[in-house]
N, CA and C atoms as an extended XYZ file, in Angstrom:
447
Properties=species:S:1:pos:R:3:atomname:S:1:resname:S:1:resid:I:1 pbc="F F F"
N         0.815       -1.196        0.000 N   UNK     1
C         0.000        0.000        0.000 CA  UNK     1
C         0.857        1.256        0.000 C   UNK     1
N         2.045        0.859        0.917 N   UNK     2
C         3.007        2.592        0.778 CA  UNK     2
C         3.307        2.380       -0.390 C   UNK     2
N         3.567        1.716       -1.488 N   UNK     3
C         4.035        1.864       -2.942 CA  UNK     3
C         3.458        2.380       -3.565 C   UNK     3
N         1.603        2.137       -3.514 N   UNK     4
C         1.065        2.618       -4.278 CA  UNK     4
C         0.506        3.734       -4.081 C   UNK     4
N         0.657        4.739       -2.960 N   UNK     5
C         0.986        6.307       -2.777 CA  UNK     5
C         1.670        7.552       -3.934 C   UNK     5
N         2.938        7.065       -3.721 N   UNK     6
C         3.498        7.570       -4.800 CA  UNK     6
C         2.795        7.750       -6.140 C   UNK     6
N         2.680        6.605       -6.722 N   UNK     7
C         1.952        6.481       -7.876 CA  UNK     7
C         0.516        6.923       -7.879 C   UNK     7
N        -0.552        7.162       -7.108 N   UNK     8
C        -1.654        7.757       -6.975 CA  UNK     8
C        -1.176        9.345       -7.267 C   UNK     8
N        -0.375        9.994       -6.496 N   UNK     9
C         0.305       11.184       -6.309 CA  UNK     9
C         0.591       11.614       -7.767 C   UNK     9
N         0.829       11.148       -8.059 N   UNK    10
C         1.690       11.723       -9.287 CA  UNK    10
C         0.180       11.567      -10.248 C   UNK    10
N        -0.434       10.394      -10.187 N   UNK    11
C        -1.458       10.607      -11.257 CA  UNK    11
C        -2.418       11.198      -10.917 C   UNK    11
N        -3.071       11.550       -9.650 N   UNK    12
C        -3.843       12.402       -9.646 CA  UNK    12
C        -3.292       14.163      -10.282 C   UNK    12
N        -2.481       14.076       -9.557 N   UNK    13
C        -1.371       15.876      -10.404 CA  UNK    13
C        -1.495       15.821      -11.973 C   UNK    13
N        -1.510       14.785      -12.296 N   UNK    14
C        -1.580       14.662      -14.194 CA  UNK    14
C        -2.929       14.455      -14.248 C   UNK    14
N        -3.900       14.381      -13.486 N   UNK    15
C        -5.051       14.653      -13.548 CA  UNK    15
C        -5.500       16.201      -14.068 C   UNK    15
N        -5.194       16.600      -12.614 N   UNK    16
C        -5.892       18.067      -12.335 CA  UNK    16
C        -4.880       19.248      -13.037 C   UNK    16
N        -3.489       18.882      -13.273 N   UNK    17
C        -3.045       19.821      -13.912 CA  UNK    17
C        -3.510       20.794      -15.097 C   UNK    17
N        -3.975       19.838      -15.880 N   UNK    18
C        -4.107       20.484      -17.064 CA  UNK    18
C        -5.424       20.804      -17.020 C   UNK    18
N        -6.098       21.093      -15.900 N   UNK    19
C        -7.627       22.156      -15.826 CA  UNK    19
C        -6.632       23.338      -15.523 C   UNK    19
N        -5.579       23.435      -14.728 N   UNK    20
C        -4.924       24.928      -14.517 CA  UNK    20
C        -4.168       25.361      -15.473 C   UNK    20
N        -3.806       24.717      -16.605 N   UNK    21
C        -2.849       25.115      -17.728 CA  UNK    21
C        -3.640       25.589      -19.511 C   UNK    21
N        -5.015       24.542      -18.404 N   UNK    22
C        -6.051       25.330      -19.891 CA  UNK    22
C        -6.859       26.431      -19.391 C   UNK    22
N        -6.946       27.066      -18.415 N   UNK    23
C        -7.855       27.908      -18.081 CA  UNK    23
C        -6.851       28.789      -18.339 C   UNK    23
N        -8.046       29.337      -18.557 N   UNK    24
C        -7.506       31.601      -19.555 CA  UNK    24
C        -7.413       32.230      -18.591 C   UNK    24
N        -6.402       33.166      -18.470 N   UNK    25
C        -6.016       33.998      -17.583 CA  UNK    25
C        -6.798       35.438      -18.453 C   UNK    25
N        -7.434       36.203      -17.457 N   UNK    26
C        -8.420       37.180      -18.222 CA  UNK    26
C        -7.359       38.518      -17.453 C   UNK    26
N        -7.378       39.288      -18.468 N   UNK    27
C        -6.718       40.712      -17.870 CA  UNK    27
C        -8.117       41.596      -17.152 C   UNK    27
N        -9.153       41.493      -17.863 N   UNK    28
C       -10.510       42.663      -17.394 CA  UNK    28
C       -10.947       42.332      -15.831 C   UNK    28
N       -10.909       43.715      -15.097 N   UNK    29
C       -10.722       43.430      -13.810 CA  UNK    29
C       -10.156       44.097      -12.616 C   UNK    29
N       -10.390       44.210      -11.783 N   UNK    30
C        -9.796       44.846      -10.603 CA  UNK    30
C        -8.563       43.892       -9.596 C   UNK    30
N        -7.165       44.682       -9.454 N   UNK    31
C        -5.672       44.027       -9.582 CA  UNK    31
C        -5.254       44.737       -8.618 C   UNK    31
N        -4.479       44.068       -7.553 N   UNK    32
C        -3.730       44.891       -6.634 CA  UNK    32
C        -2.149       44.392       -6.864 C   UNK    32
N        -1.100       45.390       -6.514 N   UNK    33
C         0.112       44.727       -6.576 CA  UNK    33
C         0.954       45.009       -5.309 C   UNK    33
N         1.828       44.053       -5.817 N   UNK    34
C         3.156       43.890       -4.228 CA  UNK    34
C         3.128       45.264       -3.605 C   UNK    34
N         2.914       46.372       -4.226 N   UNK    35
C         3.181       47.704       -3.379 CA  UNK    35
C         1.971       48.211       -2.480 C   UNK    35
N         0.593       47.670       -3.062 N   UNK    36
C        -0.281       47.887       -2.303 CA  UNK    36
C        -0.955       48.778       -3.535 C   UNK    36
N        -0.676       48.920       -4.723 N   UNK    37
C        -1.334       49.843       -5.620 CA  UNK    37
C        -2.274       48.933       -6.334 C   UNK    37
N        -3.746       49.423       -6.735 N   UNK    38
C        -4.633       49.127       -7.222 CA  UNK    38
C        -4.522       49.787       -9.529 C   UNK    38
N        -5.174       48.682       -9.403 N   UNK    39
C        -5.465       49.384      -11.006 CA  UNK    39
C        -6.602       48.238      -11.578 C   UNK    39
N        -7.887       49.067      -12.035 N   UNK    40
C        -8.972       48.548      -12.865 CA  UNK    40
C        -8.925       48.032      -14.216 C   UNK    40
N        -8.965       47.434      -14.776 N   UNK    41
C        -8.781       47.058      -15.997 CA  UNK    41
C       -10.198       46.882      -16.686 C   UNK    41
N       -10.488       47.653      -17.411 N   UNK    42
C       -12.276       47.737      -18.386 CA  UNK    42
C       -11.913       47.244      -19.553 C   UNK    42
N       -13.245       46.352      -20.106 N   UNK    43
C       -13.323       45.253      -21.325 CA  UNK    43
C       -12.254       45.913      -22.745 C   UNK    43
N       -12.044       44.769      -23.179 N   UNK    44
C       -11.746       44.495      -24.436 CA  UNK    44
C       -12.112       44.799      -25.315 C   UNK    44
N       -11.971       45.906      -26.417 N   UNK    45
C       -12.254       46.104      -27.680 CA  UNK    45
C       -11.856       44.734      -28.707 C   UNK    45
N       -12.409       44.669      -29.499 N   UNK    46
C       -12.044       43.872      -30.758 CA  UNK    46
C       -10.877       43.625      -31.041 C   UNK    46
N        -9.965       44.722      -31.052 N   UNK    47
C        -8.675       45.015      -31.276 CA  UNK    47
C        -7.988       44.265      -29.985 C   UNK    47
N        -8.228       44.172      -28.807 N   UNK    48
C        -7.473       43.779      -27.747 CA  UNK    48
C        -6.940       45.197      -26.947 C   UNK    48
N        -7.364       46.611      -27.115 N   UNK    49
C        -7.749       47.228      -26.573 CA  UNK    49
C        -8.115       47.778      -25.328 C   UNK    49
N        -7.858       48.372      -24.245 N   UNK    50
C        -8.087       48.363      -23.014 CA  UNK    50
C        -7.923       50.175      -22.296 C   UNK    50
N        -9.136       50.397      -21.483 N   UNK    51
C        -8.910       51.615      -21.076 CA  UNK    51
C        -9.121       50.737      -19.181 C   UNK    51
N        -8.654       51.837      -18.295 N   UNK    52
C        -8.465       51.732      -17.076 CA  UNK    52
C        -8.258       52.689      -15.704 C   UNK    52
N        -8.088       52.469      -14.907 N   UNK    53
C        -7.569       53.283      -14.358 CA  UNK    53
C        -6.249       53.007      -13.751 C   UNK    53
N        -5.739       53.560      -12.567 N   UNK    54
C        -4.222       53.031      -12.028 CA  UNK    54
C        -4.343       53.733      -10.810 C   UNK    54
N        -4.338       53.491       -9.375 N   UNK    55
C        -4.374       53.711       -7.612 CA  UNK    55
C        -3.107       53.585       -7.479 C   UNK    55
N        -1.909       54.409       -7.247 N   UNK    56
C        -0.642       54.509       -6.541 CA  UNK    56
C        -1.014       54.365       -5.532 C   UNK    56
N         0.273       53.652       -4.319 N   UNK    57
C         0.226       54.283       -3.133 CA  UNK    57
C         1.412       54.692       -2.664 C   UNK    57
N         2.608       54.694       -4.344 N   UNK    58
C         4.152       55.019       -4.409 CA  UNK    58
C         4.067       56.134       -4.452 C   UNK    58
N         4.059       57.316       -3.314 N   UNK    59
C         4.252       58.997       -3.500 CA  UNK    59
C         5.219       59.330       -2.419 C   UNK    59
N         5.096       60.855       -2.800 N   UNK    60
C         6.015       61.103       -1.634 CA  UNK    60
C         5.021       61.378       -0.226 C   UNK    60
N         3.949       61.519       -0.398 N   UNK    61
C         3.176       61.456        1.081 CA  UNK    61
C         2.601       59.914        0.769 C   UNK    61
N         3.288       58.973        1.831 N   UNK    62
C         2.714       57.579        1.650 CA  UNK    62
C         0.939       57.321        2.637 C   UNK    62
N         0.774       58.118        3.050 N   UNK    63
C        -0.743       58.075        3.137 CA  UNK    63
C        -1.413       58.461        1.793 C   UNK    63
N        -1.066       58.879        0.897 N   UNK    64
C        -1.978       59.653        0.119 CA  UNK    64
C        -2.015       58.947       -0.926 C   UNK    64
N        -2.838       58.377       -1.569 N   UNK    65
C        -3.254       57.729       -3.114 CA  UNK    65
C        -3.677       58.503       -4.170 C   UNK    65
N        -3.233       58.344       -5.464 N   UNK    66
C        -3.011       59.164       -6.168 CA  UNK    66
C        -3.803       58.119       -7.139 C   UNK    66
N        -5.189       58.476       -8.461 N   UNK    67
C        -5.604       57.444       -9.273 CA  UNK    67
C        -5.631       58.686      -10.396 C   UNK    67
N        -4.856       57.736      -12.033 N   UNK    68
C        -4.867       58.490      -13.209 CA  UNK    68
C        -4.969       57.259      -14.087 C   UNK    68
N        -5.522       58.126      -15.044 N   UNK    69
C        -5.860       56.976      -16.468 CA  UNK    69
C        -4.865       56.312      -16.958 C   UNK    69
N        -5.400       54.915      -17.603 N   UNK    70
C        -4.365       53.826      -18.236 CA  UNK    70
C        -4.591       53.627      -19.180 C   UNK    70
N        -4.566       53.681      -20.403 N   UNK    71
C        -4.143       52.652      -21.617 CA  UNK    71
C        -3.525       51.660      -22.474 C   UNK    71
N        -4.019       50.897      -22.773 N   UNK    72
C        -3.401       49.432      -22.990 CA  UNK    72
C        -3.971       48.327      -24.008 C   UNK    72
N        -3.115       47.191      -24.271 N   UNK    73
C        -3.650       46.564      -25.185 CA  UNK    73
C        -2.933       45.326      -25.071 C   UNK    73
N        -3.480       44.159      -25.297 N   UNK    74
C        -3.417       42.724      -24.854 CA  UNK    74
C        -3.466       42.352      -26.079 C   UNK    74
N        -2.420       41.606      -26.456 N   UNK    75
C        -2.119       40.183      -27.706 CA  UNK    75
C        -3.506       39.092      -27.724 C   UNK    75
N        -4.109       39.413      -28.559 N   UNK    76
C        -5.355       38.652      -29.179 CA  UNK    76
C        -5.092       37.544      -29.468 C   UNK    76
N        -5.133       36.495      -29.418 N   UNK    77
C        -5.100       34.783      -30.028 CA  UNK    77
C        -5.552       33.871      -29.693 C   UNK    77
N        -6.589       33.030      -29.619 N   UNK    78
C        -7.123       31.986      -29.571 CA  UNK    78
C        -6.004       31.155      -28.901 C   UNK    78
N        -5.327       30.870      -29.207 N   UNK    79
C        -4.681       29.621      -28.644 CA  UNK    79
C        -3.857       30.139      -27.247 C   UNK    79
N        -3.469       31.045      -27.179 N   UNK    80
C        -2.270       31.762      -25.327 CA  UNK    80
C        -3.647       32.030      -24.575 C   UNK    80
N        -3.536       30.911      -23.888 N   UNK    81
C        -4.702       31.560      -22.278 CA  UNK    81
C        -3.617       31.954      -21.756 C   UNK    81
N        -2.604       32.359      -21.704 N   UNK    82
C        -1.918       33.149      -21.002 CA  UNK    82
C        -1.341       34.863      -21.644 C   UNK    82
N        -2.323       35.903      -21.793 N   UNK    83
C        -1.989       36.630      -22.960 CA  UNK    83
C        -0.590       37.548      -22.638 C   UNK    83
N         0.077       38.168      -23.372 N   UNK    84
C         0.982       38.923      -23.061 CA  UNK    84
C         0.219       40.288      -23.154 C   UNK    84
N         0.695       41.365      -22.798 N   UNK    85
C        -0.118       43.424      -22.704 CA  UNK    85
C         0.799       43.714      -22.080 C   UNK    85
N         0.417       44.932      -22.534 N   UNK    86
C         1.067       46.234      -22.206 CA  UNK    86
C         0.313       47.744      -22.295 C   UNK    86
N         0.843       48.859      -20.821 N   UNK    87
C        -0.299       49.436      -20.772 CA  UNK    87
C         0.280       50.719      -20.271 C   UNK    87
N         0.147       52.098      -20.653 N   UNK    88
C         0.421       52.786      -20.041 CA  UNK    88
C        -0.065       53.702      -19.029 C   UNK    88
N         0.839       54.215      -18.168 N   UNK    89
C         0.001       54.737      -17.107 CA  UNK    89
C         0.608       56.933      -17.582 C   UNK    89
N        -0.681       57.846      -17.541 N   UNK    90
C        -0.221       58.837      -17.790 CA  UNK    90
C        -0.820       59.571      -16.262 C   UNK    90
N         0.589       59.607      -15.103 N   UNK    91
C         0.140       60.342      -14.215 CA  UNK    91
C        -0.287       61.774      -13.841 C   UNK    91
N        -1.542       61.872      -13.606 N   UNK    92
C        -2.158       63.125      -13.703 CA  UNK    92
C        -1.450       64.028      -12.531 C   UNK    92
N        -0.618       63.543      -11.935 N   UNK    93
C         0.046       64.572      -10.433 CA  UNK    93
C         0.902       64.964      -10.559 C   UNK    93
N         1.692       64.433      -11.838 N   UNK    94
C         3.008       64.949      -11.998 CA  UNK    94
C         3.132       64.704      -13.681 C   UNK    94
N         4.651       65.344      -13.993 N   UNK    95
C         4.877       65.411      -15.394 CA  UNK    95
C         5.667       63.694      -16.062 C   UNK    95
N         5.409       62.822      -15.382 N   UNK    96
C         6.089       61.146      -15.737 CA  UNK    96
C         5.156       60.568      -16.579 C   UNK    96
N         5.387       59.588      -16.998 N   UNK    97
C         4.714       58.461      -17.637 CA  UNK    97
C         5.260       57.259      -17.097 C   UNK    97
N         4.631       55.988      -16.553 N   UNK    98
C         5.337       54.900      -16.756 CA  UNK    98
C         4.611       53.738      -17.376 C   UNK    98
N         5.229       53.203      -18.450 N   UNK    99
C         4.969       51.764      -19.643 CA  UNK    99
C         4.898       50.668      -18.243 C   UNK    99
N         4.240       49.696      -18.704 N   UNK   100
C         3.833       48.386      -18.251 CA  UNK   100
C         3.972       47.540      -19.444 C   UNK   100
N         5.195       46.422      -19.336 N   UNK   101
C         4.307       45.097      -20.033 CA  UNK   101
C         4.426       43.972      -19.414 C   UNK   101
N         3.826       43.308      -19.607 N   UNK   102
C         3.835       41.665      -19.324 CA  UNK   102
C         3.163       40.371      -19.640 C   UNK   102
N         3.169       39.453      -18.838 N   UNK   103
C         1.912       38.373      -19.234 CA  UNK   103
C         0.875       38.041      -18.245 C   UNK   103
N        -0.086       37.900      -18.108 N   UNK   104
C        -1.265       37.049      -17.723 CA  UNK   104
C        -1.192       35.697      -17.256 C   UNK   104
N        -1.169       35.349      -15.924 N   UNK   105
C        -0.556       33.793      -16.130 CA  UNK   105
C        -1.761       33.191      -15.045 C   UNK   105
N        -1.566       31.751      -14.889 N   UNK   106
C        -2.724       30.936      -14.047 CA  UNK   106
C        -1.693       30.457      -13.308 C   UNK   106
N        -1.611       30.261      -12.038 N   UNK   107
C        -0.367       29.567      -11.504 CA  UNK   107
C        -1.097       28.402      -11.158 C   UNK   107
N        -0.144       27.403      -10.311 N   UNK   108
C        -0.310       25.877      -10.102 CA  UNK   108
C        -2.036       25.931       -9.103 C   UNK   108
N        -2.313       26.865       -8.331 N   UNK   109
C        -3.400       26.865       -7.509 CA  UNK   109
C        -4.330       27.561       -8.378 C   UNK   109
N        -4.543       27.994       -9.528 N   UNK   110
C        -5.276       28.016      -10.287 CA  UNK   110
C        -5.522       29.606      -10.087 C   UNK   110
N        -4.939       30.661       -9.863 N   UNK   111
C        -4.969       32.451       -9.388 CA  UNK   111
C        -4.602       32.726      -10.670 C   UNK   111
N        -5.200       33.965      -11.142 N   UNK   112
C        -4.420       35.081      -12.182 CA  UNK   112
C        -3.438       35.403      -11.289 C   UNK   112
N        -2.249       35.936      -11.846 N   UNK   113
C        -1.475       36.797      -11.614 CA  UNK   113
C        -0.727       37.391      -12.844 C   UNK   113
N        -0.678       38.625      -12.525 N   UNK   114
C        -0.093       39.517      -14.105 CA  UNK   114
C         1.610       39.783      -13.104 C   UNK   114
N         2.614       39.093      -14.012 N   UNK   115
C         3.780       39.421      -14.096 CA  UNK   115
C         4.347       40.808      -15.328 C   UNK   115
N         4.913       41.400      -14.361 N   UNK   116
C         5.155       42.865      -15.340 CA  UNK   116
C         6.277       43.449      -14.688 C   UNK   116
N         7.280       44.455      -16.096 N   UNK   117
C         8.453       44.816      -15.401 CA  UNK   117
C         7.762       46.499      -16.286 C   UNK   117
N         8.455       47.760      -15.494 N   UNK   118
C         8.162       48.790      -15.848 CA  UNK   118
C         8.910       49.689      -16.120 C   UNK   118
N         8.683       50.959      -16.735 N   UNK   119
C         9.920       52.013      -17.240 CA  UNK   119
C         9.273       53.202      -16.922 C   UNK   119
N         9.691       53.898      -15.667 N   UNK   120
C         8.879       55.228      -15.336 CA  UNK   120
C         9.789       56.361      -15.917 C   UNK   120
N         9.262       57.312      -16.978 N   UNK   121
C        10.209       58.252      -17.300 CA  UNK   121
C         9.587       59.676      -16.453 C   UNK   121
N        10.651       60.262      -15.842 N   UNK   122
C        10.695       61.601      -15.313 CA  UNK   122
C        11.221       62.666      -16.145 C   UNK   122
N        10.827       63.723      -16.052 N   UNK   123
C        10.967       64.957      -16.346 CA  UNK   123
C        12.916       65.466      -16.521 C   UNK   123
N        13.344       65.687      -17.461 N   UNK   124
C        14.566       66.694      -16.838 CA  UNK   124
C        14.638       67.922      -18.113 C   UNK   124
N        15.339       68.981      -17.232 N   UNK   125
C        15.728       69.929      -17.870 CA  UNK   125
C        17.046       70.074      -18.622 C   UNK   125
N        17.691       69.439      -18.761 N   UNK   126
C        18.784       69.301      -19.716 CA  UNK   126
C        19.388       67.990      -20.006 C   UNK   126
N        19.473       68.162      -21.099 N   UNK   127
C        20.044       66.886      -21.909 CA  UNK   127
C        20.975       65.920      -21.331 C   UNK   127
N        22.250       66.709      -20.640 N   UNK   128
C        22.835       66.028      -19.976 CA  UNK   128
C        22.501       65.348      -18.496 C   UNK   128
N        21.481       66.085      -17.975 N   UNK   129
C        20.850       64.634      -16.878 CA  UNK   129
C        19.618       63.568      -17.569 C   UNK   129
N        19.820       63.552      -18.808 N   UNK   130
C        18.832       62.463      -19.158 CA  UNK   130
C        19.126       61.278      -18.679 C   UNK   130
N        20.508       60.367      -18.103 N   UNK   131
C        20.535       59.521      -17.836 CA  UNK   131
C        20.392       59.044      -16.931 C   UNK   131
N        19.739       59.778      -15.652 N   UNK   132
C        18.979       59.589      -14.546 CA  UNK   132
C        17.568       59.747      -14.494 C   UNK   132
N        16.842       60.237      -16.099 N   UNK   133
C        15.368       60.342      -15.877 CA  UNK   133
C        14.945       58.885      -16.198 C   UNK   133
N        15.482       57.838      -16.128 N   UNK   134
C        14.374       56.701      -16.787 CA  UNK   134
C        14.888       55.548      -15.564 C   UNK   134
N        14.020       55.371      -14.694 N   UNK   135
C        13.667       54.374      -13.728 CA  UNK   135
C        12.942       52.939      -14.042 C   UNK   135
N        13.784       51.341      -13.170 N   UNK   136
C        12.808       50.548      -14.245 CA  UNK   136
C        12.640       49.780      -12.847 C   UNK   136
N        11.802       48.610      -12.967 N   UNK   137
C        11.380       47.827      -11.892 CA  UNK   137
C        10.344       46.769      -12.253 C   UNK   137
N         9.933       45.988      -11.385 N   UNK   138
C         8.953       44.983      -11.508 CA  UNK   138
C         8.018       44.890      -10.623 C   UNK   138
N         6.493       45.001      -11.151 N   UNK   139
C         5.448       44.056       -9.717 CA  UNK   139
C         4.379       43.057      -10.353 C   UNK   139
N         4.127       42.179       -9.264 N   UNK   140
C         3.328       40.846       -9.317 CA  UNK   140
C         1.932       41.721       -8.930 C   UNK   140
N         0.795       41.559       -9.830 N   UNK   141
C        -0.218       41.886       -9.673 CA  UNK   141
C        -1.438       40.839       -9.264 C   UNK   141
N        -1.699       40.539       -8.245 N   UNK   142
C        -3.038       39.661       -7.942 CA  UNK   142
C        -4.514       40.246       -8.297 C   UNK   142
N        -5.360       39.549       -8.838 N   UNK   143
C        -6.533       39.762       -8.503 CA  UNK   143
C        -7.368       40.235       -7.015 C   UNK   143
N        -7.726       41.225       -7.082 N   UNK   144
C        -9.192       41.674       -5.912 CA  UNK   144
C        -9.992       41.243       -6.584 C   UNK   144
N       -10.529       40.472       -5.441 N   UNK   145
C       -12.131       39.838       -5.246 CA  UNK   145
C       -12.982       40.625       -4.386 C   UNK   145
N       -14.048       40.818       -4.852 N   UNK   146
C       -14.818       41.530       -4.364 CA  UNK   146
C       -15.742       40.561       -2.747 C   UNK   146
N       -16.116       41.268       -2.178 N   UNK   147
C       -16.427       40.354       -0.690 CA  UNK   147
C       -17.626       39.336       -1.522 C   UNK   147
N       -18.442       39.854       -2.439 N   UNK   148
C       -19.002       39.070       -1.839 CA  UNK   148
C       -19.237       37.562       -2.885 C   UNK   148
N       -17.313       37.279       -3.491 N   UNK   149
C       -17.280       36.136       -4.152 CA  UNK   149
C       -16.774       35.412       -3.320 C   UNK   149
């Protein structure tokens, strides 16, 4: 009977795996990330298309949340339930922009999570400090569920 443990183990996992490797990871939606910042994501145009919003809580007063419009657009294809996008954020508080891209993924417990690395460009007044205006980084975005799912 301990022998045949192992072997249950493993075939039940080749069971259930591939319900988590075929399910579509959906971008449309409300997303929080590692920093504690929120961002909405509203439906899909035809095109793959996307308007949004974006909730900082990266400022210089860390009580204070800051929300400005997003635009974006997600790789269309039938076959990637895991889509790749990219999206920009144009902050209304200051003179920056920062690009988003990444992918859409389902992990082993069956969660969206959007993996994304970013490029925040700042403001400068002369040419020669341009090579300190462009900041880059990464965050893991989870799904918010609303209470009452």
């Amino acid at each position: 009977m301990v022998q045949a443990t192992p072997f249950l183990l493993v075939l039940s996992l080749a069971l259930v795996a591939p319900s988590f490797s075929s399910r579509k990871c959906v971008l449309t939606g409300k997303w929080i990330n590692d920093l504690g910042s929120n961002m909405t994501i509203g439906p899909m145009n035809e095109k793959g298309d996307f308007f949004g919003n974006y909730t900082t809580t990266v400022t210089v007063n860390k009580t204070e949340t800051r929300t400005s419009p997003m635009l974006g657009s997600q790789h269309l294809t039938k076959e990637k339930s895991q889509p790749t996008f990219g999206f920009t954020v144009h902050w209304n508080f200051t003179d920056s922009v920062t690009v988003f891209t990444g992918q859409c993924f389902v992990d082993e417990l069956g969660n969206e999570v959007l993996k994304t690395m970013w490029l925040l460009r700042l403001p400068e007044n002369n040419i020669n400090d341009d090579w300190k205006a462009t900041m880059v980084g990464t965050n893991v975005f989870t799904r918010l569920h609303s209470q009452k799912e």
